[in-house]
N, C-alpha and C positions, 0 to 999 in steps of 0.2 A: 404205308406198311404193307409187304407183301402177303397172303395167305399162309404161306410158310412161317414168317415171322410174326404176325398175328396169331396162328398154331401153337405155336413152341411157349409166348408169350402167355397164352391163356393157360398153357401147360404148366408155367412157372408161376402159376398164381398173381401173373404181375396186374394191379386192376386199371393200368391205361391199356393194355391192350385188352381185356376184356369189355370194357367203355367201347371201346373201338370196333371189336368184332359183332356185340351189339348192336351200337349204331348201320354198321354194314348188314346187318340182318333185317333190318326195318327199313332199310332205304326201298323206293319202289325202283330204282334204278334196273335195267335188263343186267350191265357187266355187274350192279352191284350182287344182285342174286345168285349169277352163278358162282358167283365168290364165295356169297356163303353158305352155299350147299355145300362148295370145297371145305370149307371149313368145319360146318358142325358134322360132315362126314365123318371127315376124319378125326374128329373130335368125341363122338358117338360113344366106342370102347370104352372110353374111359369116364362113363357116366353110368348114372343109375342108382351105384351104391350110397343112396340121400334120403329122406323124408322129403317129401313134397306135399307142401298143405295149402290149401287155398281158404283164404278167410273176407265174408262180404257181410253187408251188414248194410242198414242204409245210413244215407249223412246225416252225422252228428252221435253215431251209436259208441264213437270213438274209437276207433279202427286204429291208425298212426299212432296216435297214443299208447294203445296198447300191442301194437307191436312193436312199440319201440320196447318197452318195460317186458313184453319175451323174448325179444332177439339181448336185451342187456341180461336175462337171463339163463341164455343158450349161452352168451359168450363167458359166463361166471362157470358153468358148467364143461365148459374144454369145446362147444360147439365154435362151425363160424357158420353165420344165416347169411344168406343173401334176401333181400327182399327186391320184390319185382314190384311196382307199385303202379297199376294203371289208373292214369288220368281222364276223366270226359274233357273229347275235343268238341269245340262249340260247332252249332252247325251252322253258324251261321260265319263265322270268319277259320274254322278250319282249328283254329288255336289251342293250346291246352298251359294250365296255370305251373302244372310239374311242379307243385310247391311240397311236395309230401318228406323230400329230407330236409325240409325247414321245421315240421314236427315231430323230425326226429332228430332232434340236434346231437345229443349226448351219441346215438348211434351210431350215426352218419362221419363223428369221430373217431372213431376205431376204426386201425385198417384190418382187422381179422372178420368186419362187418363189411358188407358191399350194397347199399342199396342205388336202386335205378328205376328212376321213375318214366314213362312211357306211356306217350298219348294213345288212346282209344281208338282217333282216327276211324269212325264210324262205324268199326267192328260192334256187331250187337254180343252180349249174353255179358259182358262187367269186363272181359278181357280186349287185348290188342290183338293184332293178327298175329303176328309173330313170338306169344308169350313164348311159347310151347320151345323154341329154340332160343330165346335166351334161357329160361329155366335150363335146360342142356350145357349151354356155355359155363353157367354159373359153376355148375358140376364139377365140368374139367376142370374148374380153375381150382375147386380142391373145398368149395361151401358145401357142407354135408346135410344144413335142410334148409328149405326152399320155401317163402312165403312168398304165396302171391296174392296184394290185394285188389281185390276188386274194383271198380269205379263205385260201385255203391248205390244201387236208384230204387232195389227192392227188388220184385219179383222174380224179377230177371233173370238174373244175375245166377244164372245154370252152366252159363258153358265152362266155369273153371274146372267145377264139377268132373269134367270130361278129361283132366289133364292132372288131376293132382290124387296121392294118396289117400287123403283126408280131407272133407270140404266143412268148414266151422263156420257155423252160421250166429255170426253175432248181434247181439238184439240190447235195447235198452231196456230199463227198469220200466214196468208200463205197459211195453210196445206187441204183448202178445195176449193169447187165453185161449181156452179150449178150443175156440174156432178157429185157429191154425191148423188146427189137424185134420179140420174140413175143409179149408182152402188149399190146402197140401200142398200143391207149387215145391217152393225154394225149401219147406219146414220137410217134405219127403226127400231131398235129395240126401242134407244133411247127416253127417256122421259124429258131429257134435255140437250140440249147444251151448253159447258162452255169453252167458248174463253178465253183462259191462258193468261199471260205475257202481258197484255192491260197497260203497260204503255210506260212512255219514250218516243222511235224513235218509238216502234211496237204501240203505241196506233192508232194510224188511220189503222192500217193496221188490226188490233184487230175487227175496227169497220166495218170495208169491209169486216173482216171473219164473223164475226157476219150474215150483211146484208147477203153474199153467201149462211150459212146456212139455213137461215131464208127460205129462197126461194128454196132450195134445199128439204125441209121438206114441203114444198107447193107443189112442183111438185109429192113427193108418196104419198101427202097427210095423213101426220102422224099429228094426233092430239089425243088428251089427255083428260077427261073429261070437263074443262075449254075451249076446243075448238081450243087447241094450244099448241105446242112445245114450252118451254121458251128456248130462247136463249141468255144466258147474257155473257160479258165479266167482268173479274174479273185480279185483281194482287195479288198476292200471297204475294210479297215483302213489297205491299204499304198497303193492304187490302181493296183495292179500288174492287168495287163488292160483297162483300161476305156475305154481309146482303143481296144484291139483290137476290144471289144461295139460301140462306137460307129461302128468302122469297117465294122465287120460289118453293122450295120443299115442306113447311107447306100448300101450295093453292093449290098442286097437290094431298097433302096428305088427307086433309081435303075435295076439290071434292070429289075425289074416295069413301071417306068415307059415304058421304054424298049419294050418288047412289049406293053404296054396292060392287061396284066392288076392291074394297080395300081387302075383307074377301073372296070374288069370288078369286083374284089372288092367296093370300095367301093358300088356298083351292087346287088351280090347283098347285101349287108349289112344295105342300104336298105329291097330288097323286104323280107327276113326279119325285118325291125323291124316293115313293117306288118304284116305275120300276125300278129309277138306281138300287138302292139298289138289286134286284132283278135279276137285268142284273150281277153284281158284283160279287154277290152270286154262280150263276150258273157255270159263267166262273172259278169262285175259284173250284167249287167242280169238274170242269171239269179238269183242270189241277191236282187237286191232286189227281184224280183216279185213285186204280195202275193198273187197263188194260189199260187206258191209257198212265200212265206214261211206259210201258212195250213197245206200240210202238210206239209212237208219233214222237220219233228221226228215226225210218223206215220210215215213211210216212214224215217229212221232209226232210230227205234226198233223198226219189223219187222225192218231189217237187224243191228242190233245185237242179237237176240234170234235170229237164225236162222230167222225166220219167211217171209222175201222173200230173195231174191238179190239183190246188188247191181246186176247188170246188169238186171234186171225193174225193178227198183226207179227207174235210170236211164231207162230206157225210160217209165217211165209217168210219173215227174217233166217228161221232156224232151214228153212229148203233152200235158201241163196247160200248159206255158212256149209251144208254139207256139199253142195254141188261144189 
């Protein structure tokens, strides 16, 4: 499929040629790239107007599960969700399992739902390199809010942070207390908290993780334009909560908007896409330079023997890359 017809396709909501223009987005291929720069260019216009939420949590907090049970609740309400779901690639065989619309059975049947799962591919912070333009694609196609989840490993797990309207840090029954808000990390980024599994035996326990948070977010003093971190519990199984999360996210979405800082973040997002992008860039043209690639395996094998330093080593690699 040509650019053009890949374009028009994505334009038409069709979801092969979205599949398609994704896959060509994540390809490391050189033709494949400038493909899809053609593309999500010109695809660009006609995005934006979406919710973009980024939700991580670590494994077993029940993530898939429970986005499956809000994307079945956006699409009862006239929504259609896309979800982006990134997977950890192993490092040691390169591989990734991509099982996450297996946990989403019911969803991943609706075609007014889109999800697409995508390896990690040794990007750090829970995303893949290329979230940030499929999230765009998704747009075009006409999905009007945007899950992205994380890989899941804990702390980390900051750089969606950097790309989404809302970043929802999901935790289990248990899993927190006051001293998250001295470790502050992942519990300072967040804009909301969502206590998983709040039924059955874990419901009290649900609401003491709640109350922990609560106070945890008091103590680094994270607040949000409303003047507050919402912290709600929710059930996945039962749907208990999930008007509450969704209500929670239209009043953060709508403050923001209302003070400007909504088009402010989206703004800052933008610039810090073009540095990665730029960081990306460089280090590409640095590895495929051939006076570089002539001694690069010299200079690592002084550094892997203890012969050079690495910083020397950087230094005189970086004076053969600018000559």
């Amino acid at each position: 499929m040509t650019v053009s017809t890949l374009t028009k396709g994505v334009l038409a909501g069709e979801r092969r040629a979205l599949s398609k223009a994704i896959t060509l987005i994540e390809s490391t291929r050189d033709d494949h790239r400038i493909q899809a720069e053609k593309i999500v260019d010109a695809l660009l216009p006609h995005t934006g107007n979406t919710i973009r939420l980024g939700l991580t949590g670590i494994p077993g907090v029940g993530k898939s599960t429970l986005i499956e049970s809000f994307g079945l609740y956006l699409l009862e309400h006239g929504h259609r969700p896309a979800i982006l779901a990134v997977d950890p690639s192993s490092p040691v065989t390169g591989g990734s399992i991509l099982g996450d619309k297996t946990r989403m059975e019911m969803l991943s049947r609706d075609a007014r739902a889109f999800i697409r799962p995508s390896p990690s591919g040794g990007t750090l912070g829970g995303v893949a390199r290329r979230t940030r333009e499929a999230m765009l694609l998704c747009e075009a196609a006409g999905h009007d809010v945007i899950l992205i989840e994380t890989v899941g490993v804990g702390q980390s797990e900051t750089a969606v942070a950097g790309m989404v309207d809302l970043f929802l840090l999901l935790v289990a029954p248990g899993a927190g207390d006051e001293l998250q808000g001295i470790k502050k990390g992942i519990v300072e980024l967040a804009d909301m908290v969502v206590v998983t599994k709040a039924d059955g035996d874990l419901a009290d326990a649900a609401r003491r993780a709640a109350r922990d948070y609560s106070n945890a977010l008091h103590l680094i003093g994270r607040v949000d334009e409303n003047g507050n971190v919402p912290v709600v519990t929710c059930s996945a199984t039962s749907g208990f909560g999930i008007d509450a999360m969704w209500q929670g996210v239209t009043e953060q979405i709508a403050a923001a908007k209302s003070v400007g800082t909504f088009a402010q973040r989206r703004g800052r997002q933008a610039k810090a896409w073009m540095w990665d992008e730029i960081t990306e860039t460089l280090i590409s043209d640095f590895k495929n330079d051939p006076n570089i690639a002539k001694t690069i395996k010299d200079y690592e094998s002084l550094v892997e023997n203890g012969r050079m330093a690495p910083g020397v080593a950087v230094q005189k690699l970086v004076g053969i890359f600018k000559r």
